[in-house]
C-alpha positions, 0 to 999 in steps of 0.5 A, spaced: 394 657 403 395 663 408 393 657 414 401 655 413 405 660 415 401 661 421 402 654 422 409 654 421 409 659 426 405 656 431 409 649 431 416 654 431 413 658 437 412 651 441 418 648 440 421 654 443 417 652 449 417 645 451 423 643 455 425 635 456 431 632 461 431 625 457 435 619 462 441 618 458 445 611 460 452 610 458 451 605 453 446 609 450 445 603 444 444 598 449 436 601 450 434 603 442 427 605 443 430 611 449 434 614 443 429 614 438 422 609 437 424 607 430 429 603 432 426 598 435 426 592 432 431 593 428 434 584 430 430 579 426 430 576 433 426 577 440 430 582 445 430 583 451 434 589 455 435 591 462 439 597 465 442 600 472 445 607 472 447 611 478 449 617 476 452 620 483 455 614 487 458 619 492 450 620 495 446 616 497 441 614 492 442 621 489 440 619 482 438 612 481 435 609 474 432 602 471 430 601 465 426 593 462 425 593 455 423 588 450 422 589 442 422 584 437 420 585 430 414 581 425 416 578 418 409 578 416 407 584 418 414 587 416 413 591 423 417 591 430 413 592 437 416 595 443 415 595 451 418 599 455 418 601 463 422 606 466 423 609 474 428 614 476 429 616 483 431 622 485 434 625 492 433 618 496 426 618 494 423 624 494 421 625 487 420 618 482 418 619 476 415 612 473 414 611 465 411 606 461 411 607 453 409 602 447 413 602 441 410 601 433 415 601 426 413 600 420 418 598 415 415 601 408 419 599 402 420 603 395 425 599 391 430 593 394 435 597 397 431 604 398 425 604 404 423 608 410 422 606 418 417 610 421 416 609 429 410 611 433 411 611 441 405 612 446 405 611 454 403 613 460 407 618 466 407 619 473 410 623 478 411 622 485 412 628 491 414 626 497 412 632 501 414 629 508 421 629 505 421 636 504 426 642 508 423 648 507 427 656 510 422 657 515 423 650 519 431 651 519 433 655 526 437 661 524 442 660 530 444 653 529 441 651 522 
Protein backbone atom coordinates (compact mmCIF):
# COMPACT_ATOMS: atom_id res chain seq x y z
CA UNK A 1 0.00 0.00 0.00
CA UNK A 2 2.77 2.67 0.76
CA UNK A 3 4.11 2.00 -2.98
CA UNK A 4 1.03 3.92 -4.35
CA UNK A 5 1.65 7.45 -3.36
CA UNK A 6 5.18 7.22 -4.30
CA UNK A 7 3.76 5.91 -7.65
CA UNK A 8 1.30 8.75 -8.13
CA UNK A 9 4.35 11.07 -7.44
CA UNK A 10 6.69 9.38 -9.86
CA UNK A 11 3.88 9.21 -12.55
CA UNK A 12 2.95 13.19 -11.74
CA UNK A 13 6.48 14.18 -11.82
CA UNK A 14 7.07 12.61 -15.33
CA UNK A 15 4.30 14.20 -16.95
CA UNK A 16 5.73 17.42 -15.94
CA UNK A 17 8.65 16.51 -17.86
CA UNK A 18 7.47 15.29 -21.18
CA UNK A 19 6.95 17.78 -24.02
CA UNK A 20 5.20 17.21 -27.34
CA UNK A 21 4.59 19.47 -30.37
CA UNK A 22 1.52 17.27 -32.03
CA UNK A 23 1.01 18.06 -36.29
CA UNK A 24 -2.56 19.35 -35.83
CA UNK A 25 -4.48 19.87 -39.80
CA UNK A 26 -7.23 22.00 -40.29
CA UNK A 27 -9.99 19.45 -40.49
CA UNK A 28 -8.66 17.70 -37.52
CA UNK A 29 -11.85 15.04 -37.72
CA UNK A 30 -10.65 14.23 -41.02
CA UNK A 31 -7.48 11.78 -39.45
CA UNK A 32 -9.03 10.42 -36.20
CA UNK A 33 -6.23 8.23 -35.06
CA UNK A 34 -3.86 11.88 -34.78
CA UNK A 35 -6.34 12.98 -32.37
CA UNK A 36 -6.97 10.03 -30.29
CA UNK A 37 -6.10 5.92 -31.38
CA UNK A 38 -9.55 4.86 -29.96
CA UNK A 39 -11.46 6.49 -32.55
CA UNK A 40 -10.06 4.52 -35.18
CA UNK A 41 -12.83 2.24 -36.63
CA UNK A 42 -15.70 4.14 -35.50
CA UNK A 43 -17.42 3.32 -39.61
CA UNK A 44 -18.53 -0.16 -40.26
CA UNK A 45 -17.11 0.56 -43.24
CA UNK A 46 -12.95 0.53 -44.72
CA UNK A 47 -11.45 4.23 -44.76
CA UNK A 48 -8.88 5.53 -46.24
CA UNK A 49 -7.45 9.45 -45.53
CA UNK A 50 -4.78 11.55 -47.03
CA UNK A 51 -3.87 14.79 -46.15
CA UNK A 52 -1.63 17.92 -47.14
CA UNK A 53 -0.91 20.90 -44.78
CA UNK A 54 1.28 23.54 -45.31
CA UNK A 55 1.56 25.78 -42.73
CA UNK A 56 3.61 29.18 -43.82
CA UNK A 57 2.97 29.49 -47.78
CA UNK A 58 4.56 32.80 -47.64
CA UNK A 59 8.19 30.54 -47.23
CA UNK A 60 9.09 28.22 -49.17
CA UNK A 61 8.65 24.58 -47.97
CA UNK A 62 8.97 26.27 -44.31
CA UNK A 63 6.73 23.68 -42.71
CA UNK A 64 5.20 21.22 -44.82
CA UNK A 65 3.11 17.76 -43.96
CA UNK A 66 1.40 14.67 -45.29
CA UNK A 67 -0.43 12.10 -43.64
CA UNK A 68 -2.06 8.45 -45.21
CA UNK A 69 -4.15 6.48 -43.30
CA UNK A 70 -6.60 3.71 -43.20
CA UNK A 71 -8.62 1.88 -40.68
CA UNK A 72 -11.44 -0.21 -41.07
CA UNK A 73 -13.34 -1.75 -38.12
CA UNK A 74 -14.08 -6.07 -37.58
CA UNK A 75 -17.50 -7.41 -36.78
CA UNK A 76 -16.35 -10.44 -35.70
CA UNK A 77 -13.88 -9.37 -33.59
CA UNK A 78 -15.80 -6.48 -32.33
CA UNK A 79 -12.26 -4.56 -32.78
CA UNK A 80 -10.95 -1.76 -35.74
CA UNK A 81 -7.17 -1.59 -37.09
CA UNK A 82 -5.43 1.39 -38.25
CA UNK A 83 -2.20 2.21 -39.96
CA UNK A 84 -0.73 5.52 -40.25
CA UNK A 85 2.38 7.17 -41.95
CA UNK A 86 3.10 10.47 -41.35
CA UNK A 87 6.11 13.03 -42.71
CA UNK A 88 7.05 16.68 -41.80
CA UNK A 89 9.37 19.03 -43.54
CA UNK A 90 10.75 21.49 -41.83
CA UNK A 91 12.93 24.36 -42.88
CA UNK A 92 12.94 23.44 -46.75
CA UNK A 93 14.24 20.09 -45.54
CA UNK A 94 16.63 20.43 -43.09
CA UNK A 95 14.83 18.65 -40.24
CA UNK A 96 12.33 15.51 -41.43
CA UNK A 97 10.59 13.74 -38.91
CA UNK A 98 8.77 10.44 -40.67
CA UNK A 99 6.14 8.38 -38.49
CA UNK A 100 4.52 5.06 -38.71
CA UNK A 101 2.12 3.89 -36.15
CA UNK A 102 -0.27 0.84 -35.74
CA UNK A 103 -3.58 1.36 -34.09
CA UNK A 104 -5.80 -1.38 -32.16
CA UNK A 105 -9.66 -0.59 -30.39
CA UNK A 106 -11.74 -2.78 -28.59
CA UNK A 107 -15.01 -2.33 -28.27
CA UNK A 108 -16.17 -3.94 -25.08
CA UNK A 109 -19.94 -3.93 -24.03
CA UNK A 110 -21.54 -3.66 -20.54
CA UNK A 111 -25.21 -3.57 -21.44
CA UNK A 112 -26.92 -2.45 -24.70
CA UNK A 113 -26.31 1.10 -24.82
CA UNK A 114 -23.51 1.33 -21.84
CA UNK A 115 -19.68 0.13 -23.26
CA UNK A 116 -16.14 1.29 -23.51
CA UNK A 117 -13.63 1.59 -26.46
CA UNK A 118 -10.02 1.14 -25.69
CA UNK A 119 -6.97 2.08 -28.19
CA UNK A 120 -3.71 0.98 -28.32
CA UNK A 121 -1.25 2.99 -30.61
CA UNK A 122 2.46 1.50 -31.32
CA UNK A 123 4.92 2.71 -34.06
CA UNK A 124 8.03 3.49 -35.16
CA UNK A 125 10.02 7.32 -35.28
CA UNK A 126 12.69 8.90 -37.28
CA UNK A 127 14.42 12.01 -37.53
CA UNK A 128 16.55 13.26 -40.01
CA UNK A 129 19.39 16.60 -39.34
CA UNK A 130 20.68 17.65 -42.55
CA UNK A 131 24.03 19.03 -40.83
CA UNK A 132 25.13 20.50 -44.57
CA UNK A 133 22.11 22.90 -44.41
CA UNK A 134 23.23 24.51 -41.29
CA UNK A 135 24.44 28.28 -40.66
CA UNK A 136 26.45 28.64 -37.85
CA UNK A 137 27.69 32.27 -36.08
CA UNK A 138 31.34 31.57 -36.42
CA UNK A 139 30.59 31.17 -40.80
CA UNK A 140 28.86 34.35 -40.95
CA UNK A 141 31.33 37.55 -41.89
CA UNK A 142 30.87 40.58 -39.22
CA UNK A 143 31.17 43.11 -41.95
CA UNK A 144 29.12 41.85 -44.72
CA UNK A 145 26.93 39.17 -43.22
Amino acid sequence: MQKTPFLALVFLFTTFLCRSQDLIFSQFHAVPAQINPALVGTTFAPKFVSGYRNRAPQWPNAYVSYVAMYDQYIDRYNSGIGVSVMHDRHGAGIFQVNNIHAQYVYNGRFAENTGIRIGVEAGLRQEVLDYDQLLFYDQLNPETG
